[in-house]
KEMARPA-333963 format. One record per residue (C-alpha): residue in one letter; residue number from 1; x negated, y negated, z. Coordinates in nm, 3 decimals, m for minus. Layout:
! KEMARPA-333963
ATOM / A / NUM / X / Y / Z
...
This chain:
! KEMARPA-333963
ATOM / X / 1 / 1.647 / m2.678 / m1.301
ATOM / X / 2 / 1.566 / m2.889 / m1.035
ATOM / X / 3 / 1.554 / m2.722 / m0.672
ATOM / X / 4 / 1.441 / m2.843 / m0.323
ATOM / X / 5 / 1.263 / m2.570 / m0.043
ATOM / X / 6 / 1.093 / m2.557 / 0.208
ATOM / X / 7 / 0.685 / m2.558 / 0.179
ATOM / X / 8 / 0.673 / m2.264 / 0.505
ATOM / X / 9 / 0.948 / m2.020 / 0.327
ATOM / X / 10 / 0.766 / m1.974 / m0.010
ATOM / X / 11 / 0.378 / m2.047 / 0.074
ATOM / X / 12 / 0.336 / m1.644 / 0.233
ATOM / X / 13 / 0.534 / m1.492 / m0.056
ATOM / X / 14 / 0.280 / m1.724 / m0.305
ATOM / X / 15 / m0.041 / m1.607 / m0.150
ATOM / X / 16 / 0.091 / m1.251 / m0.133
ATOM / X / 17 / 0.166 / m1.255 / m0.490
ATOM / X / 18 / m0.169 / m1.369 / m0.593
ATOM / X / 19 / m0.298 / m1.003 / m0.699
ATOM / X / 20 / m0.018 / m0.933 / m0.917
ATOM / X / 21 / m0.010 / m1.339 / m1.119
ATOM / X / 22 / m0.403 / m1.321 / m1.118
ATOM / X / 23 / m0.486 / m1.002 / m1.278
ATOM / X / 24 / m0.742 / m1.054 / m1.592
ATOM / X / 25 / m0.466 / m1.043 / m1.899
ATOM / X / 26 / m0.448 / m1.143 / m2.194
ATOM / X / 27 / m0.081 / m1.231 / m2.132
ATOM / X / 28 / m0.071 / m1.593 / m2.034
ATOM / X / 29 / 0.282 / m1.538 / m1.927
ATOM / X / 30 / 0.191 / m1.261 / m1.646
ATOM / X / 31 / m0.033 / m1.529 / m1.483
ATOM / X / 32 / 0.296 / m1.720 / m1.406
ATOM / X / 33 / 0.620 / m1.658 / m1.201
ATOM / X / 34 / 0.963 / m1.659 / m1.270
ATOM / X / 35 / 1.155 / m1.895 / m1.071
ATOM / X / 36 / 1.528 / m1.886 / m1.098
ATOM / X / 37 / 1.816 / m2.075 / m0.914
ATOM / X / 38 / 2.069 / m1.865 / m0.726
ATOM / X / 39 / 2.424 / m1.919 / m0.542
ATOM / X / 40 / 2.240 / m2.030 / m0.199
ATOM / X / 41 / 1.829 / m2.030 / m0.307
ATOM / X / 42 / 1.608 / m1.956 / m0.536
ATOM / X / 43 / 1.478 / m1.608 / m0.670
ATOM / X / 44 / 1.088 / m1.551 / m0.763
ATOM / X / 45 / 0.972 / m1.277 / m0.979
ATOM / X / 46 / 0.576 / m1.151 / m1.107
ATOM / X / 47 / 0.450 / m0.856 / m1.282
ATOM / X / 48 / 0.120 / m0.767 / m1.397
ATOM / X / 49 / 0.334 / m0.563 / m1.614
ATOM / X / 50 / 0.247 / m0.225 / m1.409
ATOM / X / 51 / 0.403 / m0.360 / m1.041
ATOM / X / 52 / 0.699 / m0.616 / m1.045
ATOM / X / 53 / 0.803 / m0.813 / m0.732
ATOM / X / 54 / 1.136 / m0.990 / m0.677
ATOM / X / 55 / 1.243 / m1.199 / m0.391
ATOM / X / 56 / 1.490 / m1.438 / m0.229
ATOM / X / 57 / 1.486 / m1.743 / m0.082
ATOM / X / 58 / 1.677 / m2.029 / 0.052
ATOM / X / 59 / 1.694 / m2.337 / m0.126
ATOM / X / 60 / 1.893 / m2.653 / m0.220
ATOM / X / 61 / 1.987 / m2.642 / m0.570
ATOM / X / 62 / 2.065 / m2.951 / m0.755
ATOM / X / 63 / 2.074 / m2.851 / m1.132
ATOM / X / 64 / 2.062 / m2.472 / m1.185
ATOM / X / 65 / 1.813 / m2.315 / m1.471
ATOM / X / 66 / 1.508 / m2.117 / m1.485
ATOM / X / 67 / 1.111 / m2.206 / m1.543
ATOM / X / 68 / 0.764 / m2.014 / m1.511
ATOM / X / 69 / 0.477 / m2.141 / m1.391
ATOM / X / 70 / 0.141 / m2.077 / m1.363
ATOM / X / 71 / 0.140 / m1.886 / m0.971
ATOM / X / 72 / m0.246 / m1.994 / m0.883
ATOM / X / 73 / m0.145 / m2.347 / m0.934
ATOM / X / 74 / 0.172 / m2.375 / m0.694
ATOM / X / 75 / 0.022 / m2.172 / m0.453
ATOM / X / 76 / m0.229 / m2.438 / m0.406
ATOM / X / 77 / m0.038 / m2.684 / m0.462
ATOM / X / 78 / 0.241 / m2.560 / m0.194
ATOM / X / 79 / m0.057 / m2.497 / m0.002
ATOM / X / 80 / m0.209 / m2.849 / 0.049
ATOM / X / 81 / 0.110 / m2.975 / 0.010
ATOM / X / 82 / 0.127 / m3.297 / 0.304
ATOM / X / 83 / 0.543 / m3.215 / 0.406
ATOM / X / 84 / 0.744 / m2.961 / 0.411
ATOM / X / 85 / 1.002 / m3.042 / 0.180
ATOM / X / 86 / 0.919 / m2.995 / m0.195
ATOM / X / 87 / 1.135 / m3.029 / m0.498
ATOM / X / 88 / 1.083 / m2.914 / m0.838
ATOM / X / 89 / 1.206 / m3.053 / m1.136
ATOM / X / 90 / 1.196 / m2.950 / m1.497
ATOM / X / 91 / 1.237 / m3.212 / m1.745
ATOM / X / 92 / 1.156 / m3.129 / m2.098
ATOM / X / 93 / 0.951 / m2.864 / m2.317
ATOM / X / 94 / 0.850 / m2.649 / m2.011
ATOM / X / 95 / 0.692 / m2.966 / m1.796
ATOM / X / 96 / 0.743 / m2.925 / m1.447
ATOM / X / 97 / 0.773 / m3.218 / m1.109
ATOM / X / 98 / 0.655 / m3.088 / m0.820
ATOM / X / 99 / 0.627 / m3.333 / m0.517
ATOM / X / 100 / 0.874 / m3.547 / m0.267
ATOM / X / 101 / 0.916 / m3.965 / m0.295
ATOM / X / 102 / 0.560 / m4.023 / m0.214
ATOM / X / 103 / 0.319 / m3.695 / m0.361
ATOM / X / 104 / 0.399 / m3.593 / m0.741
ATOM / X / 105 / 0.210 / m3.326 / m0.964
ATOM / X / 106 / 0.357 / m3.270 / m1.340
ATOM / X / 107 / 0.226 / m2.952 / m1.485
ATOM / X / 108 / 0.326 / m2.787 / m1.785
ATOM / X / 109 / 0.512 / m2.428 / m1.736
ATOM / X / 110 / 0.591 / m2.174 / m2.005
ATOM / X / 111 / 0.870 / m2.046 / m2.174
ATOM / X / 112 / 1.075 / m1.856 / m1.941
ATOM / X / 113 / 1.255 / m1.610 / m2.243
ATOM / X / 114 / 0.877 / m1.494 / m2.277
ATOM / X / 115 / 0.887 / m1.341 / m1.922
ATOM / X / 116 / 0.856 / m0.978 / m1.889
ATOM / X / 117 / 1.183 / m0.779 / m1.776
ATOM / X / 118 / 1.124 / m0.647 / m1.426
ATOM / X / 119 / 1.358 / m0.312 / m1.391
ATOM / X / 120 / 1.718 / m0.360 / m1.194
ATOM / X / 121 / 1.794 / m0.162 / m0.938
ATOM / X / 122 / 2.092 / 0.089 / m0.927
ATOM / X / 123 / 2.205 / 0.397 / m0.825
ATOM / X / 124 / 1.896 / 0.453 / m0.653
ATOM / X / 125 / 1.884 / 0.734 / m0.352
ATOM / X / 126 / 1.628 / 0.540 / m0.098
ATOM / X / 127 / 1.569 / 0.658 / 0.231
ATOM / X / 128 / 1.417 / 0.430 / 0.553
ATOM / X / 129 / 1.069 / 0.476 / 0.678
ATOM / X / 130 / 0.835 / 0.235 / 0.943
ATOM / X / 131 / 0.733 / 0.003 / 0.769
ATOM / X / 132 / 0.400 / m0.041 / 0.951
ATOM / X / 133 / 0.332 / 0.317 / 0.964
ATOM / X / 134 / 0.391 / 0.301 / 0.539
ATOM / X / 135 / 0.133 / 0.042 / 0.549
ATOM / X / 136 / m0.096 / 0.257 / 0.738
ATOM / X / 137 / m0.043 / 0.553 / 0.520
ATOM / X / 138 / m0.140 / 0.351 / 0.227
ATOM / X / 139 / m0.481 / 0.215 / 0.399
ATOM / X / 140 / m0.589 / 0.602 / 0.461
ATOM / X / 141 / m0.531 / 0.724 / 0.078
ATOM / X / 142 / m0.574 / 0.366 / m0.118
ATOM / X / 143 / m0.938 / 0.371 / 0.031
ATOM / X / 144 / m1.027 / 0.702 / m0.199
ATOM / X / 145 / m1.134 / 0.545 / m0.537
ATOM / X / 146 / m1.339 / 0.692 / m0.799
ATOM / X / 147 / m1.560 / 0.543 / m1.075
ATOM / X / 148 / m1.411 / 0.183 / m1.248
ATOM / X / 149 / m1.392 / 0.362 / m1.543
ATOM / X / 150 / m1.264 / 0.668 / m1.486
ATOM / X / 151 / m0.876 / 0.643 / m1.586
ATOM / X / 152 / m0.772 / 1.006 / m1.510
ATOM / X / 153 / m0.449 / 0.978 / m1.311
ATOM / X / 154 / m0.485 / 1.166 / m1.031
ATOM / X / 155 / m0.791 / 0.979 / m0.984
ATOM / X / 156 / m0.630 / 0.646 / m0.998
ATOM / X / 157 / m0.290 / 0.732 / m0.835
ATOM / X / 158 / m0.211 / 0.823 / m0.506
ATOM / X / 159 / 0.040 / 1.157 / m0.505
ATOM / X / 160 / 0.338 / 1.104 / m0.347
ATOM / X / 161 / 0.574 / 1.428 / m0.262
ATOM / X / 162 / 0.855 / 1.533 / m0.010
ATOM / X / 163 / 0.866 / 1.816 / 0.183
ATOM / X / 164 / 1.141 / 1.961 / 0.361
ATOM / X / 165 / 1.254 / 2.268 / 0.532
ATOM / X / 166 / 1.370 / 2.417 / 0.844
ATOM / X / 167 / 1.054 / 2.317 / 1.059
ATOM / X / 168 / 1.003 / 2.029 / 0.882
ATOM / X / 169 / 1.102 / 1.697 / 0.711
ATOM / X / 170 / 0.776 / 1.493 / 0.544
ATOM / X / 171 / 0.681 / 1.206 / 0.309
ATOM / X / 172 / 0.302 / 1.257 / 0.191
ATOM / X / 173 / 0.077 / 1.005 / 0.025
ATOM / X / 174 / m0.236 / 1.241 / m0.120
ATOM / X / 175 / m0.540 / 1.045 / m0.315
ATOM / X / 176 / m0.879 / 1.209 / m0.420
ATOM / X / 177 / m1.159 / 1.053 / m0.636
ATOM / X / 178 / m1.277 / 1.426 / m0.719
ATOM / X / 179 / m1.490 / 1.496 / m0.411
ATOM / X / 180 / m1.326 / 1.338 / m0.128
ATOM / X / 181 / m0.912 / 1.424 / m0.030
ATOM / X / 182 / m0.683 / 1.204 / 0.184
ATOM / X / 183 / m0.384 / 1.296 / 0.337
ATOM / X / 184 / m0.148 / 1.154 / 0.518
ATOM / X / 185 / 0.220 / 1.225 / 0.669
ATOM / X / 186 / 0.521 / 1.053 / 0.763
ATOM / X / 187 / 0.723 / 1.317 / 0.946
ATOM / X / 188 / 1.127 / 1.247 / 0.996
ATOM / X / 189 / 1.341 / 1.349 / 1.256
ATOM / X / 190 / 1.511 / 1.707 / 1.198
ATOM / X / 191 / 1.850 / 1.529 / 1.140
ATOM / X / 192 / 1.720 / 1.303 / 0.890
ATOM / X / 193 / 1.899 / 1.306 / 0.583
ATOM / X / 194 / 1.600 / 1.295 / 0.340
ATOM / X / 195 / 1.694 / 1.280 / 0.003
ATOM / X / 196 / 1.515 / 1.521 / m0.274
ATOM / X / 197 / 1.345 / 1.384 / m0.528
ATOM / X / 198 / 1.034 / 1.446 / m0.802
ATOM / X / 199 / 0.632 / 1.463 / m0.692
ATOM / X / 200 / 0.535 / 1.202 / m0.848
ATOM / X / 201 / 0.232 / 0.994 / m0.938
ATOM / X / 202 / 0.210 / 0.597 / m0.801
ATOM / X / 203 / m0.112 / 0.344 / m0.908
ATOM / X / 204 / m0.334 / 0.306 / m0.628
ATOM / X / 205 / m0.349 / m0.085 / m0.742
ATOM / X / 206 / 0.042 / m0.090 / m0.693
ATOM / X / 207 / 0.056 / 0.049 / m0.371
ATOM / X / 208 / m0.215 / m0.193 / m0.255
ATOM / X / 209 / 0.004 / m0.456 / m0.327
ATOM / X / 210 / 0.274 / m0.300 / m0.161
ATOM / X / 211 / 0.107 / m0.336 / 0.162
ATOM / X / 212 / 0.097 / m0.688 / 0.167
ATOM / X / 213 / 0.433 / m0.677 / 0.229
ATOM / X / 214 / 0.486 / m0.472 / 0.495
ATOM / X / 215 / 0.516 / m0.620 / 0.863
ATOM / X / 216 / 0.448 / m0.467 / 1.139
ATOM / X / 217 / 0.783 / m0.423 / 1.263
ATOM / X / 218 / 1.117 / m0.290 / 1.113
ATOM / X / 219 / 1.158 / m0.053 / 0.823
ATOM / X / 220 / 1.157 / m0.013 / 0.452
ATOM / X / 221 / 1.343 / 0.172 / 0.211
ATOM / X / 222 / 1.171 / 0.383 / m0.044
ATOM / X / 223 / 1.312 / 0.536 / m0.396
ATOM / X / 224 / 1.197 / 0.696 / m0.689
ATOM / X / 225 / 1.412 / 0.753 / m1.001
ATOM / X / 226 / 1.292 / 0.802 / m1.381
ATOM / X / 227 / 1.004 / 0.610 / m1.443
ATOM / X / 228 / 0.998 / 0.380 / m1.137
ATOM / X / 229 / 0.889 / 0.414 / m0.763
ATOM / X / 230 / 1.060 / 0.132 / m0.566
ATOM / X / 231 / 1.001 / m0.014 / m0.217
ATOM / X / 232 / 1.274 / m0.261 / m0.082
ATOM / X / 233 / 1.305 / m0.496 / 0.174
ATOM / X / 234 / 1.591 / m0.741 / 0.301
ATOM / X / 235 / 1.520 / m0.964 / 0.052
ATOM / X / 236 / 1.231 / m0.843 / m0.142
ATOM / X / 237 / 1.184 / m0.586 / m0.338
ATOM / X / 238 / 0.849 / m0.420 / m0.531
ATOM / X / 239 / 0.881 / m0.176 / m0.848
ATOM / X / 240 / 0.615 / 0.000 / m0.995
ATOM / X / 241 / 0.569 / 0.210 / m1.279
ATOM / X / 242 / 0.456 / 0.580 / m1.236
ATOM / X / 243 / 0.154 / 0.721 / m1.391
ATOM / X / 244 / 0.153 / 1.063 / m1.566
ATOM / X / 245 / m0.021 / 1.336 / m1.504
ATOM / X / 246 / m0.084 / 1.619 / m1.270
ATOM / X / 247 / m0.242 / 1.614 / m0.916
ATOM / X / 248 / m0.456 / 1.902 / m0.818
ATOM / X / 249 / m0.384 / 2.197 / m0.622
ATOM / X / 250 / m0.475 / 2.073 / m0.301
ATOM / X / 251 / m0.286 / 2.307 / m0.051
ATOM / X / 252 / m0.608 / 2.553 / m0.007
ATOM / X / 253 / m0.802 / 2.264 / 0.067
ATOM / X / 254 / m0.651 / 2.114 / 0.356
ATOM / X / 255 / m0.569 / 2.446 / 0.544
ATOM / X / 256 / m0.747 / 2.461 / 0.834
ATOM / X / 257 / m0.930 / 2.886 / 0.868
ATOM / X / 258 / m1.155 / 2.959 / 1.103
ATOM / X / 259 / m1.416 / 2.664 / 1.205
ATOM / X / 260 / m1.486 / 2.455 / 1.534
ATOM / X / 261 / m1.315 / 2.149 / 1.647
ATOM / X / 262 / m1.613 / 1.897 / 1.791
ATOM / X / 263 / m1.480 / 1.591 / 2.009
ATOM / X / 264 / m1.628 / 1.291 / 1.958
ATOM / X / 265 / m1.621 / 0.938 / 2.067
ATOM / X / 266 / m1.490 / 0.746 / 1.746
ATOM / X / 267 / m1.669 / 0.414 / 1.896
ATOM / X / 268 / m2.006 / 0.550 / 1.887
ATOM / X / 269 / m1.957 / 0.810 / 1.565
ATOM / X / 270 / m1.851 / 0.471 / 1.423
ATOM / X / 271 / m2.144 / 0.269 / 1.463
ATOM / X / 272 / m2.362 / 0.571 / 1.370
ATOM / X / 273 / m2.210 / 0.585 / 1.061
């Protein structure tokens, strides 16, 4: 493989990607990515074996193939990097040139066959929501953790259902650690052709990820099917894999009976807190 880019197309994907390659494994290989020549770029894959990422970029590709390589590494090496244009090179048994006719680093990658299979995508029924909004709905249920050792599933995954009927069209993200409840909604137009689907269980560590890749503009598709929720971009796409388990009851909980709504200034009940 050998592969030239450019340093400002790949270094936000590498950071992003960070959580996912430098998870504490005993893997080697899920400390590396996957990078793979294409028709008109290059295609970059990790998993921490839960949450697998895939995306595109353009390159110019010399000499097609495939290596992995350790992902803290090129990050920082991509990073600190003095130009903008960087090839890579592989020459034999898994070493690796990174650099341009004056900077070169050689570091040894590993075997690419020993990569873990990240799930294709097909036949999927996805359906568009705001991508910053998403983002936002993750921040307000992610936050809800329980004990690090408590590996109950609907302690550790965020519940994610649709609901749809005459009055109303809504994707919900619910999380609870056992005394606290988060909820929060995503409501569609009445026209919106919102797919059904399962309730289903997602890894709040999945979904964290997730939100490092969503801008705050445009839209993202979402689908769930068998073992997999998926969240797509143009050219990037995440995958994790669902927990199982059962969510609690939570419907009693959240309706609102008889009480007293008290306004407050969220400045000041901020800084009291």
């Amino acid at each position: 493989m050998k592969a030239t880019i450019n340093k400002n197309d790949i270094l936000p994907v590498l950071s992003k990607i960070q959580g996912l390659a430098g998870r504490k494994t005993n893997l080697a290989i899920t400390t590396s990515i996957l990078i793979q020549t294409e028709e008109s770029g290059i295609s970059i894959a990790a998993t921490d074996l839960e949450t697998g990422f895939e995306g595109f970029y353009p390159a110019k590709i010399d000499a097609q193939g495939v290596i992995a390589i350790n992902a803290r590494k090129l990050y920082e090496i991509v990073r600190d990097f003095p130009s903008e244009n960087i090839y890579i090179n592989e020459i034999e048994n898994h070493w690796i040139e990174i650099g341009n006719q004056t900077v070169e680093y050689h570091i040894v990658g590993l075997n690419p066959d020993d990569f873990p299979e990240i799930p294709k995508i097909e036949d999927f029924d996805f359906f568009e929501i705001n991508s910053a909004s998403f983002a936002k709905m993750i921040e307000k249920t992610a936050i809800i953790t329980g004990a690090p050792d408590d590996n109950r599933a609907h302690i550790i995954g965020i519940f994610a259902e649709r609901i749809q009927d005459k009055k109303q069209k809504i994707f919900r993200l619910v999380s609870t650690d056992g005394s606290r409840l988060s909820k929060a909604d995503y409501a569609f137009n009445k026209e919106f052709e919102l797919p059904p689907g399962p309730n289903v269980l997602i890894p709040k560590k999945g979904l964290i990820e997730v939100a490092k890749f969503l801008e705050r503009e445009g839209s993202v598709k979402i689908g769930i099917k068998d073992n997999n929720f998926i969240v797509k971009k143009e050219k990037e796409t995440l995958i994790i894999r669902l927990l199982e388990g059962d969510f609690p009851q939570y419907g009693d909980i959240v309706v609102k009976t008889d009480g007293n709504d008290i306004p407050l200034d969220r400045q000041l009940f901020l800084m009291t807190l």
